[in-house]
N, C-alpha and C positions, 0 to 999 in steps of 0.2 A: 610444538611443531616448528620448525627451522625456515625461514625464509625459501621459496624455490623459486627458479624459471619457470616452473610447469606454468601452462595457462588454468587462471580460475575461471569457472563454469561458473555462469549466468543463466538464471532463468528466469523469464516473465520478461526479458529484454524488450522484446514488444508490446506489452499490455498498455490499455488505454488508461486506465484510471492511475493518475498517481506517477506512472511511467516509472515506476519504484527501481526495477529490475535494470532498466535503459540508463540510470542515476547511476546507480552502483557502477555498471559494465564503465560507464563515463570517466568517474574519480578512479574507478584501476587505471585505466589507460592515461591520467594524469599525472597518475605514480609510475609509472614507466614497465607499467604490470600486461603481460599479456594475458587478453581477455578471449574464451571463445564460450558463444552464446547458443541455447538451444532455444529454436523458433519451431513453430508447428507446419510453417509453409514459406516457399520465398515469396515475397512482394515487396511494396515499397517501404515498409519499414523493415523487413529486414535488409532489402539496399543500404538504406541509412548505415545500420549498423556495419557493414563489409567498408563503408565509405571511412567510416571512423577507423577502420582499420581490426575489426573486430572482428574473428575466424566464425561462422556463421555453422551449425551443423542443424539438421531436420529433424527431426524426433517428437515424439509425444510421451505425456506421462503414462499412457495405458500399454504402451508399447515399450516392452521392458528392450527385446533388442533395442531398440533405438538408442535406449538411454545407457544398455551397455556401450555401444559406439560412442556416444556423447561423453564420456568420464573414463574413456580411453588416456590415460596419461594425465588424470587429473587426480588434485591432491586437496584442493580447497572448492566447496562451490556455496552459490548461494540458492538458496528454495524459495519461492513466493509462490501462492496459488492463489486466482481470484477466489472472491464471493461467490462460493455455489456446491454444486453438490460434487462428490471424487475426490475433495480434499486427502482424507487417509487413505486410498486408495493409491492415489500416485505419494505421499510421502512413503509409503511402505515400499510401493517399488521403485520407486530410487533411492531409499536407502539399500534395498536390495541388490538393486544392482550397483551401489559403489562398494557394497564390502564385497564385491567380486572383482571390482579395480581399482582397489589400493585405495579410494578415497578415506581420508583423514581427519577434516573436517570441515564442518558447515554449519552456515547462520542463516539460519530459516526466521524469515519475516512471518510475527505473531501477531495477536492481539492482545489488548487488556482482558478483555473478555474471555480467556483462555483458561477455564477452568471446569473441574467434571458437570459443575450441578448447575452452570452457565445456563441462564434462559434462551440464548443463543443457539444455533443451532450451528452454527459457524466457528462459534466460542467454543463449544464441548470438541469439534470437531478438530481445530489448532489444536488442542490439548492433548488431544490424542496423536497428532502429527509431531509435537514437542517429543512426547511419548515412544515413540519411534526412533524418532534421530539417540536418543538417549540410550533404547535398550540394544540399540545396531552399533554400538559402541563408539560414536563420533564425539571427537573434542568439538567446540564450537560453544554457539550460542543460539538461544533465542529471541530473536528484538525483538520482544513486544512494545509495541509503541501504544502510549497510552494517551493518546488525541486521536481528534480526526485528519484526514487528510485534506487540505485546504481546494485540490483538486475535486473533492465532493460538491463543492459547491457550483463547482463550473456543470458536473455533472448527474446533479439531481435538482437542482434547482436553475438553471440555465434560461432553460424552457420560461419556465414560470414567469423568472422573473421578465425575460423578453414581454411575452405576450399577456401576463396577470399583474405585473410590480408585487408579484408576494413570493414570499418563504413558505411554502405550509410543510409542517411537521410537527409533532407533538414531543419535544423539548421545553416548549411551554420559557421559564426564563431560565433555567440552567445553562452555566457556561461552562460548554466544552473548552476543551484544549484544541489549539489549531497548529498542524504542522506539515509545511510545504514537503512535495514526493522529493526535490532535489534535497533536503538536508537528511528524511531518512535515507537516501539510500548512498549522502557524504558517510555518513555513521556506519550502514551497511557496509561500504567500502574501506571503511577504517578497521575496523573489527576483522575480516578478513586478511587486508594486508600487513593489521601485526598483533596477532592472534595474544599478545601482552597484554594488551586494552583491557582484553576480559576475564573481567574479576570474579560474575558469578555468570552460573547456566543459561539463569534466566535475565537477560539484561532488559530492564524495565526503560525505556528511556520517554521524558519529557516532552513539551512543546515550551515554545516561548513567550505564550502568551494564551489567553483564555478570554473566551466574549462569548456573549451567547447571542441567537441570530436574532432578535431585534438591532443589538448591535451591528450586526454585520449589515442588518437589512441598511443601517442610517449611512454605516461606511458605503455602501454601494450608489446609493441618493447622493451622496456627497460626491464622489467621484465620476458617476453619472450623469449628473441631472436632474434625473427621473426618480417620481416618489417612487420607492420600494419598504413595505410595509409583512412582519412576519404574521400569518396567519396561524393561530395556536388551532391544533385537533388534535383528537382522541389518540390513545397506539393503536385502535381496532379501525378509527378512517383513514389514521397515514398510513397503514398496513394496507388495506384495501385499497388505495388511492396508488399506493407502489405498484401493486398488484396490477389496477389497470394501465398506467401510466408505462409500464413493461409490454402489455400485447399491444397497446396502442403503434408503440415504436416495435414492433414485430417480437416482442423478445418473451423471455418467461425463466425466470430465476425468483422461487417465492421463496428460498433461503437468503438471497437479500434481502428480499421483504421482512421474512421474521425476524434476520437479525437487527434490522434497523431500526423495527418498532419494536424488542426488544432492550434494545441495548437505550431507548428514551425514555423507559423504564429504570432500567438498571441503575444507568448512569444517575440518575438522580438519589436512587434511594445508596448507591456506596459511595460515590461521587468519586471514583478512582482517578479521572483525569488529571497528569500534573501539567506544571510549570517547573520547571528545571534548566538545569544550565549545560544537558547534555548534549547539545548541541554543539556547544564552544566546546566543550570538553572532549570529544571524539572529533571534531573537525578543526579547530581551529578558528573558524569564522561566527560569525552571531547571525541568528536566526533569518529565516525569512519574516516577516511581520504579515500582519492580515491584510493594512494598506496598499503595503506594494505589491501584494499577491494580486489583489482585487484591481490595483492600477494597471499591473502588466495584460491583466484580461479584460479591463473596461469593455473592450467592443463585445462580447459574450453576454455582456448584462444590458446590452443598448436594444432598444427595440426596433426593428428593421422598421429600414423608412425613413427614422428618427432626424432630425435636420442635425442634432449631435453627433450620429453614427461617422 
């Protein structure tokens, strides 16, 4: 595929976890790339984005016109869909609706976990959404990114750590890979703007470093102040535990739950997570580190009140 002015399509521009989609839309418009993004609703982050300069369109995954409208004029886009249920669903119909406008190709954010016999249910579900793009005839890729996202911390353990000083999850000592939302979605944006980059379908890429959360509990103490201490349980209490920790906060997605106490499972017994240098290698820059992640959000791990805060 040839370089073009068409704008690349962005989606997930506004998601909260990770901000994957918002990254990407970011590093196009740093390369001089016209970006337009598909949002579910105006507000103020879609603001944000119109502000950056980023053509804004309304649409949903379940609502195939829309997405025909969205991919009006587009040649490259990028796919992400949270954790939950509809994943194939909507890759199916937006694949559907770009082989009706010319789209070309697309790099859909994966997981490691992406595969048929996956304990995940999220995992089997990628797989099948890889699946898709593939047999809808798209050049592209798939970044599977094989860490976590360091944004998880801010946002399954946040809480915790405020009001308990603990980590609880059943990772027990295995050490994940850790890797900030902004450098996937530098990679993201790399891959898209020079479709060269990529060498196989499936682009498996790295993190910079690897700790497991004892670790991360001391880095947070350290940067903090305050003890923070990881609480080892079961995959059957940190399942349950997600479980209510979700209607508490009004919500209810129990395919995050399985996949996370799935994947605490997993993760141990293939131990897939790397350390890699694909970070420098598609962006040019060197990683984010678990430190400065944790420095930049210190006040998130501070306990209100706190004479530190």
């Amino acid at each position: 595929m040839t370089a073009s002015v068409r704008p690349i399509l962005v989606t997930g521009a506004t998601g909260r976890i990770g901000g994957i989609g918002r990254h990407v839309a970011a590093e196009l418009l740093k390369r001089g790339l016209p970006v337009r993004a598909l949002v579910r609703r105006l507000d103020e982050r879609s603001e944000a984005l119109q502000a950056m300069g980023i053509h804004v369109v309304v649409g949903d995954f379940a609502d195939y016109t829309s997405l025909l409208a969205a991919l009006e004029g587009i040649e490259a886009a990028y796919f992400s869909y949270p954790v939950g249920a509809g994943l194939t669903e909507a890759a199916g119909l937006f694949a559907a609706a770009g082989r009706e406008r010319d789209l070309q190709l697309v790099v859909d954010l994966s997981l490691d976990a992406a595969f048929p016999e996956s304990p995940s249910p999220q995992g089997r579900a990628e797989w099948v959404a890889e699946r898709i793009f593939e047999w809808a005839g798209y050049e592209g890729a798939h970044l599977r990114v094989a860490a976590f996202f360091m944004e998880n911390l801010l946002a399954l353990y946040g809480r915790q750590i405020r009001e308990h000083g603990q980590i609880r999850n059943s990772f027990g000592d295995f050490e994940p890979s850790w890797i900030a939302g902004s450098d996937v979605g530098a990679m993201g944006a790399a891959l898209l703007a020079e479709p060269e980059l990529i060498t196989d379908r499936t682009t498996v890429v790295g993190a910079g470093e690897r700790a497991s959360h004892a670790t991360i509990a001391e880095i947070i103490s350290e940067a903090t102040g305050h003890p923070v201490r990881h609480q080892a349980l079961t995959p059957e209490e940190w399942h349950d535990e997600l479980i209510a920790n979700a209607a508490a906060a009004g919500q209810s997605n129990p395919i995050a739950a399985a996949h996370l106490s799935a994947q605490s499972v997993e993760l141990r017994r293939r131990n897939t997570h790397l350390v890699t240098h694909d970070i420098m290698r598609l962006t040019g820059r060197p990683a984010v580190t678990l430190k400065d992640f944790i420095a930049q959000n210190r006040d998130t791990f501070i306990p209100k009140g706190s004479a530190a805060e």
